[in-house]
N, C-alpha and C positions, 0 to 999 in steps of 0.2 A: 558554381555559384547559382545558375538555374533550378539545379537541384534543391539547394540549402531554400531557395525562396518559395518553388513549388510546392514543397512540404512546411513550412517554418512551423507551422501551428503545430504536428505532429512532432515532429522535432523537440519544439517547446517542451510541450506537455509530455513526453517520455523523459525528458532533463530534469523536468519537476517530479514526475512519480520515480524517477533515479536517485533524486538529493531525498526525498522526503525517506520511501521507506529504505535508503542505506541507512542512512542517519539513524534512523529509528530502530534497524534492525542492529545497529552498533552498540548504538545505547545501550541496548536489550542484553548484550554480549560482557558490554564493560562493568554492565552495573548491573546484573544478575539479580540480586539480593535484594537491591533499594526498589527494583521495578517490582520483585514480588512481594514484598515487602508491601509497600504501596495497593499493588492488586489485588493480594491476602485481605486486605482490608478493605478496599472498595468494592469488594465482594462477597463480605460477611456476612450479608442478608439476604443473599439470593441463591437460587439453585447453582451457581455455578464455584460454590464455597469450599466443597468439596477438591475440584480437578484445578483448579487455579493453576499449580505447577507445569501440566499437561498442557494445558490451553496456551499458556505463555509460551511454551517451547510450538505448540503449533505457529503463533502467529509471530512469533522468531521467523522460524521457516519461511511463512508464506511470504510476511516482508522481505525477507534476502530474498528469496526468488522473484517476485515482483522489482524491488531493484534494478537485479542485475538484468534479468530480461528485457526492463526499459534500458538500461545501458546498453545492453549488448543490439537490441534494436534500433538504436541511434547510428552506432556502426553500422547498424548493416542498412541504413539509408544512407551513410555516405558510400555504401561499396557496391550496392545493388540497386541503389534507387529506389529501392522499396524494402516496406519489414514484415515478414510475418511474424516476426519474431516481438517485435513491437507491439503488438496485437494481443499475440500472446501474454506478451507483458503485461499491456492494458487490463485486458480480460480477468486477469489473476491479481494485478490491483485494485479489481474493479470490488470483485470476491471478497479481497481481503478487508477491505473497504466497510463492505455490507456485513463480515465477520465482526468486525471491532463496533461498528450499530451495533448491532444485536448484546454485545457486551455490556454497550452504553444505555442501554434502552432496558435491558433485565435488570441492571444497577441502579436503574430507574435516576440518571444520571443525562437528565434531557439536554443541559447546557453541552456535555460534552459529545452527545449524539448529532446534536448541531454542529456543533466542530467539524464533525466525522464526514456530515454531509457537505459542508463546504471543498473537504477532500473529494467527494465521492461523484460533484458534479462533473468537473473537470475528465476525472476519468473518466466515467460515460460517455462522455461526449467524443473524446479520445477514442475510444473503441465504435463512435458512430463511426467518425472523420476515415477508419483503417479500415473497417467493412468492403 
C-alpha cells in the first residue's frame, strides 16, 4: 500500500494515458473506414491530403504502443517499485500527443489542437514526475 501511495500521481496518470490511447487506438481498429473517412475530409485542404491512409495507420500504432506501455508500466510499479517502462510509455505519449498537434494545427483546426493540449499537459508532466 506504501507503494500505491508513494507513486499515486504516476500511477494515475499512466491509467489515464492507458484508457485514453487504448480506446482510441480500438476505435481506430473497429471502425477503420468511419475514421478515415472522417480524416480524408478533415484533411482536404492541407498538405497531408495525399498520405491520410499512412498517417492513420502511423498514429494507430503509436496509440497501441503508448497504451500498452502505460499499462504494462503500471505493472511494473506494482512488481518493482518502479517503471522504466512507464517512462517510456510517457515519452511516446508524449510524441504522440505532439504528432496529432501538428495534424490539428495544419488542418488549421485550433479548437481541436486545444483538445490535444489538454491531453498533452498531463503527459509532460507525467514524464517530468518518472525522470
Amino acid at each position: 500500500m506504501d507503494l500505491i501511495l508513494a507513486h499515486a500521481t504516476e500511477i494515475l496518470l499512466l491509467i489515464f494515458l492507458t484508457i485514453t490511447f487504448l480506446q482510441s487506438g480500438i476505435d481506430k481498429i473497429l471502425d477503420w473506414k468511419g475514421n478515415l473517412g472522417w480524416l480524408t475530409g478533415h484533411f482536404s485542404k492541407s498538405i497531408f491530403k495525399g498520405v491520410v491512409p499512412l498517417l492513420l495507420g502511423i498514429i494507430l500504432v503509436m496509440e497501441m504502443l503508448s497504451g500498452i506501455m502505460s499499462g504494462v508500466g503500471v505493472i511494473q510499479f506494482f512488481l518493482d517499485g518502479e517503471s522504466i517502462i512507464g517512462l517510456y510509455g510517457a515519452v511516446l505519449s508524449s510524441v504522440t500527443l505532439l504528432m496529432l498537434l501538428l495534424g490539428q494545427r495544419v488542418a488549421k483546426d485550433y479548437e481541436g489542437a486545444r483538445t490535444i493540449v489538454v491531453y498533452l499537459i498531463p503527459a509532460v508532466f507525467l514524464v517530468y514526475l518518472m525522470q
